[in-house]
C-alpha positions in Angstrom: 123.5 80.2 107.5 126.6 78.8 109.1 130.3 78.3 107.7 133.7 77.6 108.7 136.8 79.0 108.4 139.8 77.3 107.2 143.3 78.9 108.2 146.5 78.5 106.1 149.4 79.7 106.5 151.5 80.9 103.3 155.0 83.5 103.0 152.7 86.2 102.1 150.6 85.8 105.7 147.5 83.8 107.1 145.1 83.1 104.3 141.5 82.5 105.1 138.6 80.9 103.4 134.9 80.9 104.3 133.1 78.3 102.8 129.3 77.8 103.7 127.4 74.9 105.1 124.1 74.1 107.3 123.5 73.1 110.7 121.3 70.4 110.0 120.7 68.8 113.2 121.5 69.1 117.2 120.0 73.0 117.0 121.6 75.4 119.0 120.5 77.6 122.0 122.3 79.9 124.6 121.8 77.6 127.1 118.7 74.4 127.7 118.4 74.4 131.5 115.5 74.3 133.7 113.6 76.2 136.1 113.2 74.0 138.6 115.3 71.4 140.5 114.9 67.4 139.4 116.3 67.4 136.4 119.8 66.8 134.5 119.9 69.8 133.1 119.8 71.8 136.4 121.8 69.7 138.2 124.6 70.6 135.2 123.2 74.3 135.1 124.1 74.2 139.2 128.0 73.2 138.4 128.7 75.5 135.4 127.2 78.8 137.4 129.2 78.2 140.4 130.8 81.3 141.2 134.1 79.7 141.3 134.6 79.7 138.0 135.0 83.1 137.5 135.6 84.8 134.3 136.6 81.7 132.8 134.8 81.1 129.0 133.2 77.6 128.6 131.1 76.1 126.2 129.2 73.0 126.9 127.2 70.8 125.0 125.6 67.5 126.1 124.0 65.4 123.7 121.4 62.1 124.6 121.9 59.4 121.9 119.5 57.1 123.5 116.6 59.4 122.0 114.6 57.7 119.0 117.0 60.8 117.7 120.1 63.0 119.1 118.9 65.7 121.7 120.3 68.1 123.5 119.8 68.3 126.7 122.4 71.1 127.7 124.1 74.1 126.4 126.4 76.6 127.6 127.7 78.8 125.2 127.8 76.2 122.4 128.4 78.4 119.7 131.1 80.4 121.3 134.4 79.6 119.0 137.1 78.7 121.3 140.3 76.8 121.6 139.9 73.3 121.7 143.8 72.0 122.2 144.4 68.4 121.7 140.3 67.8 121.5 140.7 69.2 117.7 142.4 65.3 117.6 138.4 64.5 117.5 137.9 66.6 114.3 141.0 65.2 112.5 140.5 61.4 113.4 136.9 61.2 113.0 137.3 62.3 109.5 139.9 59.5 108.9 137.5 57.6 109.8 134.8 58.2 108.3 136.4 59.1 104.8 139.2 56.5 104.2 138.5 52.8 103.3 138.1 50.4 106.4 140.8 48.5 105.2 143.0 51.1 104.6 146.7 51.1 105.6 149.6 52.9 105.4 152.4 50.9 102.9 155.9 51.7 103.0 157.6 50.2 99.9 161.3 49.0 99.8 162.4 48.2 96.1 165.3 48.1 93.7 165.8 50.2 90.9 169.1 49.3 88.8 171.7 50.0 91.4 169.6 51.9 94.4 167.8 51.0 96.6 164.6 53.0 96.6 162.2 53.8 99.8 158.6 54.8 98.8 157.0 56.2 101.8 153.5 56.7 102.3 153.1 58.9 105.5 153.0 56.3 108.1 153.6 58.0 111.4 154.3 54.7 113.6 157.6 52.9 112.2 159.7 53.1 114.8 157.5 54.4 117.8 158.4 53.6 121.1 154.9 52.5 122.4 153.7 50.3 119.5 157.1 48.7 119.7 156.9 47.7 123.2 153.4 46.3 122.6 154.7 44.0 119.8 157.5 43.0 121.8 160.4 44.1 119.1 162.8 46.9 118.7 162.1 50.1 117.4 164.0 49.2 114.3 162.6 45.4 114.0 160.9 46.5 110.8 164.4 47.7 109.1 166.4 44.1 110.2 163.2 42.9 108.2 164.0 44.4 105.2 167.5 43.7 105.9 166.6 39.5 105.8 164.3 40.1 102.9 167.3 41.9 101.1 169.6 39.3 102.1 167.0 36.9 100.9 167.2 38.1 97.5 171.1 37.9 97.2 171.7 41.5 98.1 174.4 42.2 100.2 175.4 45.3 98.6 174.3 48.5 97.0 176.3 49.6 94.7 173.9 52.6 94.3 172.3 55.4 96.0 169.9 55.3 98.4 166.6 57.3 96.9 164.0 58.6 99.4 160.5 59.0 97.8 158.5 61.1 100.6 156.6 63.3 98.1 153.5 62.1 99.3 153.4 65.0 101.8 154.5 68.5 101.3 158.2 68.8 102.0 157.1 71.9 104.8 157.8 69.3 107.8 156.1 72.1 110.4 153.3 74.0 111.0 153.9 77.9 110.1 152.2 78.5 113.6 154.3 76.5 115.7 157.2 78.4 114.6 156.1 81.9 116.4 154.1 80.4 119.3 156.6 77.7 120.3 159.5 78.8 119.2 161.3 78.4 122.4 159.7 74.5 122.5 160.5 73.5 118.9 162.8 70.8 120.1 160.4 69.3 122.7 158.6 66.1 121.1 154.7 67.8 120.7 156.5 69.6 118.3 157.4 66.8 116.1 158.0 67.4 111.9 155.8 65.3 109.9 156.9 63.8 106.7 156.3 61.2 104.1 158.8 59.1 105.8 158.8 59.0 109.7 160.7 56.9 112.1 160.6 57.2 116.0 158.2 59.6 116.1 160.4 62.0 114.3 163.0 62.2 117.7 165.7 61.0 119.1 165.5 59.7 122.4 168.5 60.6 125.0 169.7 59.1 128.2 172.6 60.7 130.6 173.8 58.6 133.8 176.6 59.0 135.9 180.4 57.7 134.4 182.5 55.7 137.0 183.2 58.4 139.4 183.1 62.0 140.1 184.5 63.8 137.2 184.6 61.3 134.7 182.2 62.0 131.8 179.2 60.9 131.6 177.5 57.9 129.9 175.4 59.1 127.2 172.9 57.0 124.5 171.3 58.4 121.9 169.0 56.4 120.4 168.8 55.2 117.9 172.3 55.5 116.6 173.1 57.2 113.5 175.2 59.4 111.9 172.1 62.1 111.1 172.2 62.8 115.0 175.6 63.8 116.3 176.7 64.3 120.4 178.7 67.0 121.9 179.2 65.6 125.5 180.7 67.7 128.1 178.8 66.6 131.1 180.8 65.5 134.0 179.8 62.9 136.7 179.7 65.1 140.2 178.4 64.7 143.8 175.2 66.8 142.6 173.6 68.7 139.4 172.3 68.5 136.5 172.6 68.1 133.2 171.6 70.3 130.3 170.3 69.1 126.6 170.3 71.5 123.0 169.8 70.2 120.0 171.4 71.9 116.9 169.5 71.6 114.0 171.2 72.3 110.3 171.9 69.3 107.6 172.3 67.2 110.7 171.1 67.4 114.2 173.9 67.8 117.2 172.6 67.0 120.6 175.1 69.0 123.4 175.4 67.5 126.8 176.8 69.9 129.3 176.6 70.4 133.2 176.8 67.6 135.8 175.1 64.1 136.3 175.1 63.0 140.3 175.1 59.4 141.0 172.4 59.2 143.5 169.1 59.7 142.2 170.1 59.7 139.1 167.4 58.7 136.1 167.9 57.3 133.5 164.5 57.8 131.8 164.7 59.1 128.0 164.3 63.1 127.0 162.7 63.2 123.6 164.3 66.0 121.0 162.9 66.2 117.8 164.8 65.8 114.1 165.0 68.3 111.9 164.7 66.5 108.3 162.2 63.5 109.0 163.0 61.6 105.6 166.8 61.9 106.9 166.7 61.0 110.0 164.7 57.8 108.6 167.3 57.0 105.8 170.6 57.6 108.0 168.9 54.9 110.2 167.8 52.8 107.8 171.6 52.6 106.4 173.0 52.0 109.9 170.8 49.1 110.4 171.5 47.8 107.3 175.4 48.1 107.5 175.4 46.3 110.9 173.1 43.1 109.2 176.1 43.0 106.7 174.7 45.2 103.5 176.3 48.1 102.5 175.4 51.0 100.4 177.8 52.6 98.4 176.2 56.0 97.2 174.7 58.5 99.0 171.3 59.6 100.4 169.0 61.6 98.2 165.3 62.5 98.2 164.1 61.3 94.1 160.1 61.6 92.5 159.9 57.7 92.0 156.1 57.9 92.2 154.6 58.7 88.4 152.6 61.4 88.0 149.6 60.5 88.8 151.5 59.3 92.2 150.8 55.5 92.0 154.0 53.4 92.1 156.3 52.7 89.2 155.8 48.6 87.5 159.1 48.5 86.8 160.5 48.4 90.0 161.9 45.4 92.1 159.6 45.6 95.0 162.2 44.1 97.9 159.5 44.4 101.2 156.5 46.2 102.0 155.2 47.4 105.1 151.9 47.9 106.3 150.6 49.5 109.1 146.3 49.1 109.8 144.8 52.7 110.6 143.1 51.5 114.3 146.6 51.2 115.6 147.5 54.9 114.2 144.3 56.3 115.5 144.2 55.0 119.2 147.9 55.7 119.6 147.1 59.5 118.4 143.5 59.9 120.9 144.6 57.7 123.4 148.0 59.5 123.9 147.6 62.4 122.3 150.1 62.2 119.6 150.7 65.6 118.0 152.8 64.2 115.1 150.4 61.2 114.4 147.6 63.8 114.0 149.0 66.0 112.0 150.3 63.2 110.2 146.8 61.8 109.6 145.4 65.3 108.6 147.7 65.0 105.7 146.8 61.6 105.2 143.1 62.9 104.5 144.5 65.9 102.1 146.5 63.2 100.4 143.9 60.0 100.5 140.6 61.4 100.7 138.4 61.1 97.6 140.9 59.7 95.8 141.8 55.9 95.3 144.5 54.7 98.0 147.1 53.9 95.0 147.0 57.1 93.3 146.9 59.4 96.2 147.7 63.8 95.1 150.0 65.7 97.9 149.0 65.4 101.0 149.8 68.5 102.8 148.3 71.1 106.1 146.3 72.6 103.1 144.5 69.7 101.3 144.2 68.2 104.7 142.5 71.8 105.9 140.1 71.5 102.9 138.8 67.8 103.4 138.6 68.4 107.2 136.4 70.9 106.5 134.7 69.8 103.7 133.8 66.5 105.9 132.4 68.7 108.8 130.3 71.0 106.1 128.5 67.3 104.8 127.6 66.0 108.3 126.3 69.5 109.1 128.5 70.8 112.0 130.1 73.4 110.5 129.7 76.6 112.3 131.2 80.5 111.5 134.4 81.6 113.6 136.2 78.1 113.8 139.0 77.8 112.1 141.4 74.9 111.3 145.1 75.1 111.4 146.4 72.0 112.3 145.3 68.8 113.2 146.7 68.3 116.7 145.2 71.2 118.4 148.2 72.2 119.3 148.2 76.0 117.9 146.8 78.3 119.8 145.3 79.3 116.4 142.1 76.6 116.6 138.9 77.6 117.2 135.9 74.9 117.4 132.8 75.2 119.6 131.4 72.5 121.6 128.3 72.2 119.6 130.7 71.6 116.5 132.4 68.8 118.5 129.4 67.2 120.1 127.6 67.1 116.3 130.7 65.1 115.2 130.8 62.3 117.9 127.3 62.0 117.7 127.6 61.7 114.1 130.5 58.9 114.8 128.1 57.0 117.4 126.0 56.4 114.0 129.0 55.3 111.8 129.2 51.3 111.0 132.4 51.1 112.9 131.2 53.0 115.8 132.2 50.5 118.6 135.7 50.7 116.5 135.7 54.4 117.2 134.8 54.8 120.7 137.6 52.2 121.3 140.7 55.1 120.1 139.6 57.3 122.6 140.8 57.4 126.7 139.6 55.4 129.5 139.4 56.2 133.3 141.5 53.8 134.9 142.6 52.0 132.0 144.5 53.4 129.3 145.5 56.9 127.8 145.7 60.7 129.2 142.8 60.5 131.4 143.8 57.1 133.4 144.6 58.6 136.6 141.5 60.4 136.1 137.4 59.2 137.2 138.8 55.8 138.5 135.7 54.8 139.4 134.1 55.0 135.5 136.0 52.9 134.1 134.4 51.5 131.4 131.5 54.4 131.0 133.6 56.9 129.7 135.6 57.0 126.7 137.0 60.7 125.9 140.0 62.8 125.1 141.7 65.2 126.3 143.4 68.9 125.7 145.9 71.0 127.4 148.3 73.8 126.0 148.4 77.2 128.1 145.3 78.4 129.7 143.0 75.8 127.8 141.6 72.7 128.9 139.3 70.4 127.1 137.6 67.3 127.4 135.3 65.8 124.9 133.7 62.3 124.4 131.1 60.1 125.3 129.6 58.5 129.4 127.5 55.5 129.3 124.8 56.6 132.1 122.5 54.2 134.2 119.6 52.6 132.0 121.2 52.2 128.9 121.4 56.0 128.4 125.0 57.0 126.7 125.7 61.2 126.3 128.1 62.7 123.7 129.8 65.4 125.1 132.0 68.9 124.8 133.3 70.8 127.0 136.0 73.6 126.1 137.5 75.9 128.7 139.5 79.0 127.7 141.7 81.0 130.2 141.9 78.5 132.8 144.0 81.1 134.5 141.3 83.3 135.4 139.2 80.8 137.2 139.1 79.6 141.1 138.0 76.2 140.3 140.1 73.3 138.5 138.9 73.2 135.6 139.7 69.3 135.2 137.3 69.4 138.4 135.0 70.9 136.6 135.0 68.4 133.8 135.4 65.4 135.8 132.0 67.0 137.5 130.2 66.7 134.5 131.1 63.4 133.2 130.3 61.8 137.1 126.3 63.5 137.0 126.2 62.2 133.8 127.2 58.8 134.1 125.4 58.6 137.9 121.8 60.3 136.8 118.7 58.5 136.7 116.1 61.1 136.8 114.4 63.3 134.2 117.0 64.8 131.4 114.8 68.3 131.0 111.9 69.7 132.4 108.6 69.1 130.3 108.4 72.2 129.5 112.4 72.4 127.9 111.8 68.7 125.9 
C-alpha cells in the first residue's frame, strides 16, 4: 500500500500527514529495459547508463497511450521521491483541471456599500500581468479605468467613504513558510511572489533606470505602476560607466533604493521585477491612483473588511458597480507555459478554496486546504506514492518530493479527461511558445511539456507525439545536476528526440 505525504508548515514546525491510497494502474518496476538491441526501451536504457551522467539521481518514466490501455514501456528509478521544481506545476494545474467546473472563472466584484466602495476579490492572479496585457493590446491597469467609466456611469465621482478590501478568500499568510529560510536572500526577486485574494501585476513592481541628461545628473527612474504603496529613494547618478543597484524595503509600504551609477552607452532599459510586500495593498493603493487620475476621489482610507457572509458567498445588499472575470485556460497556460510561481500557488489555493464546494460559496482557500485537495485528487486517480510530499504548488521549495511514476500516472490520467486537447494546449512548445522554445526546434508541434529548474534540479515532464500515431506521456526528474558530466537538458532533450523519431518495436516480447 502506497500513500503520500502532505507537508505544512505551522509556528510550532513542519507538520506531516500520511494518508493512504492505491496504485491502481501504470505498475511500477526498477527499471523495463531489454536485453537485446531493436527496441525503444534499449535505445532509452543506452542514454540513461551512459557514464556521463555520473552520480546524478534520475527517475524516468515513459508511458505509451496508444495502447488499447496505458503501458509502460520504461522505468528508471520511478519510485525514487525526488525534487521535481517547477514540474510540481503539473500536479497543481491538472488538479484545477480536473476538479473545478469547465466554466469556472475567477470574479473580482467592485460594489458600493453606503459610503465605500467595496472590492471583493476572489484570488485571480492575472489582473494586471504584463503578458496577458500585451496580448489584449491594453494597459496593465485597463481593467481599473473600466471600473472607473462604470463608476462614472452610475453618477459616482466621489467616495465619501472608505475603501474596504475583501481578500479573505485566501489565508492572509501571503508566503510560503519555506521560502522564507531557503530564499531568503531572493525574497524580492519576482519567483518569489506573495499570493493573495487580491493580486495586481503579478504581485511586483516593475523598475526601469536610464541615464539623466549628462554625467552626474540623476538618473531617470519609473516605477511602475505608480503609487503611493511603492516609494523611491533614488541616488543613482548618470556616469561614463557602472551600474546601478536595486533594494526594496518592505514594512507598511515598500521603498525601492536606487543607488550607484547608470552609463549612457549600452544602457537598458528593460524592467527589474521586485516583489510587494502586502498584495491586497499594493492592489488598492493602485486602484485609488487610477481612480483619482479618471476624476473620482475617495475620501477615507484603505482597510481590509469581511464583506463576504459566513458561509462566504456575497452579500444581496450590496450595489454591485463592475465585475470582472477572468476564464481559467488563460490562468493555466500563462502558469505551465511560463512557469508562473505566483499563478500556481495562486491556483493551489484556488483548489483548497473552490474544490468540492459550489463556486459561490467557496471556504478559505489557503497552502493547507490547497495541500489536502492536491492530494486528495492524486489518492482518487491512483498516483499517490509514499515519500512525496507537497509543499507548495510551484515547485519552487526545495521541500517537494514527487517521483516520475507519480507524474507520468497524472498526464496519462489528463490525456483521458474530456478537455484533454484543452490541457495539452497550457503546456510548452519547442519552437513556439513558453520555457522550452529555444529548445528541440525541430519538434515543434510533437511535444508539449514543462519545465523545472531551481539549484541542482532539472525537470522535464509532458507528452511527444511519435511516428504512426503513437503519443508517450513522460517524466523525467534529475536531482544534483552538479554531480553529473552530461547536461542534463541534453539528457532530456535526448529522450524526447528517440521518442518522437522511433518507429520500431517499444519492448522486447519477452518485457510486453
Amino acid at each position: 500500500m502506497k500513500g503520500f505525504i502532505v507537508a505544512g508548515i505551522s509556528s510550532g514546525g513542519r507538520r506531516l500527514w500520511l494518508v493512504f491510497g492505491l496504485v491502481t494502474w501504470l505498475t511500477s518496476g526498477s527499471a523495463v529495459a531489454a536485453d537485446a538491441a531493436g527496441c525503444l526501451a534499449d535505445e532509452l536504457g543506452r542514454l540513461l547508463t551512459s557514464p556521463q551522467i555520473g552520480k546524478m539521481r534520475v527517475g524516468v518514466r515513459v508511458v505509451c497511450l496508444e495502447d488499447p490501455r496505458p503501458r509502460v514501456v520504461y522505468d528508471l528509478n520511478p519510485d525514487e521521491p525526488l525534487k521535481p521544481a517547477s514540474t510540481q506545476k503539473i500536479l497543481t494545474t491538472a488538479a484545477v483541471f480536473a476538479l473545478l467546473p469547465a466554466d469556472f472563472k475567477f470574479r473580482t466584484v467592485l460594489a458600493r456599500r453606503g459610503d465605500d466602495l467595496v472590492v471583493i476579490g476572489s484570488g485571480d492572479p492575472a489582473i494586471g500581468d504584463p503578458q496577458l496585457a500585451r496580448a489584449a493590446r491594453e494597459s496593465i491597469t485597463a481593467v481599473f479605468h473600466r471600473w472607473a467609466d462604470k463608476l462614472k456611469a452610475a453618477g459616482v465621482t466621489r467616495a465619501t467613504g472608505d475603501l474596504l478590501l475583501d481578500d479573505y478568500i485566501f489565508e492572509q499568510r501571503f508566503i510560503n513558510a519555506s521560502w522564507t529560510t531557503q530564499f531568503k536572500d531572493q525574497m524580492e526577486r519576482w519567483y518569489c511572489a506573495p499570493v493573495g485574494g487580491l493580486n495586481f501585476n503579478d504581485n511586483c513592481v516593475d523598475i526601469v533606470v536610464r541615464p539623466g541628461g549628462g554625467v552626474g545628473s540623476p538618473a531617470q527612474v519609473t516605477l511602475i505602476p505608480t503609487t503611493p504603496y511603492v516609494k523611491l529613494a533614488n541616488t543613482c547618478k548618470t556616469a561614463a560607466k557602472g551600474e546601478p543597484a536595486i533594494r526594496r524595503t518592505v514594512g507598511e509600504t515598500v521603498t525601492v533604493s536606487v543607488s550607484g551609477s547608470v552609463s549612457r552607452p549600452g544602457s537598458s532599459s528593460s524592467p527589474l521585477s521586485l516583489t510587494v510586500g502586502d498584495p491586497g495593498l499594493f492592489f488598492a493603493s493602485t486602484l485609488r491612483t487610477v481612480l483619482a487620475a479618471e476624476g473620482i476621489a475617495i475620501d477615507g482610507a484603505t482597510r481590509r473588511a469581511r464583506v463576504r457572509l459566513a458561509d462566504n458567498s456575497i452579500p444581496r445588499d450590496l450595489e454591485i458597480v463592475a465585475v470582472h472575470e477572468q476564464t481559467l485556460p488563460d490562468v493555466i497556460q500563462r502558469c505551465n507555459k511560463n512557469s508562473q510561481n505566483m499563478f500556481a500557488e495562486t491556483l493551489l489555493k484556488t483548489v483548497g478554496a473552490y474544490a468540492g464546494t459550489t463556486t459561490d460559496r467557496p471556504r478559505i482557500g489557503s497552502y493547507e486546504t490547497g495541500r489536502q485537495v492536491l492530494e486528495q485528487f492524486l489518492r482518487r486517480i491512483g498516483v499517490a506514492d509514499e515519500g512525496c510530499v507537497i509543499d507548495d504548488g510551484s515547485g519552487l521549495s526545495h521541500s517537494n518530493r514527487t517521483t516520475a511514476a507519480v507524474q507520468a500516472g497524472v498526464l496519462t490520467y489528463m490525456d483521458r479527461h474530456p478537455r484533454q486537447e484543452e490541457w495539452i494546449a497550457t503546456l510548452a512548445e519547442p519552437g513556439a511558445d513558453g520555457t522550452i522554445k529555444r529548445r528541440l526546434r525541430e519538434l515543434s508541434g510533437r511535444v508539449f511539456a514543462k519545465t523545472g529548474h531551481i539549484k541542482d534540479v532539472s525537470a522535464l515532464a509532458g507528452y511527444v507525439f511519435g511516428p504512426d500515431g503513437r503519443r508517450y506521456a513522460f517524466s523525467i526528474l534529475c536531482n544534483d545536476t552538479s554531480r553529473s558530466r552530461m547536461s542534463s537538458n541534453a539528457l532530456q532533450d535526448a529522450i524526447c528526440r528517440k521518442l518522437a523519431t522511433w518507429e520500431g518495436p517499444l519492448t522486447t516480447a519477452s518485457s510486453q
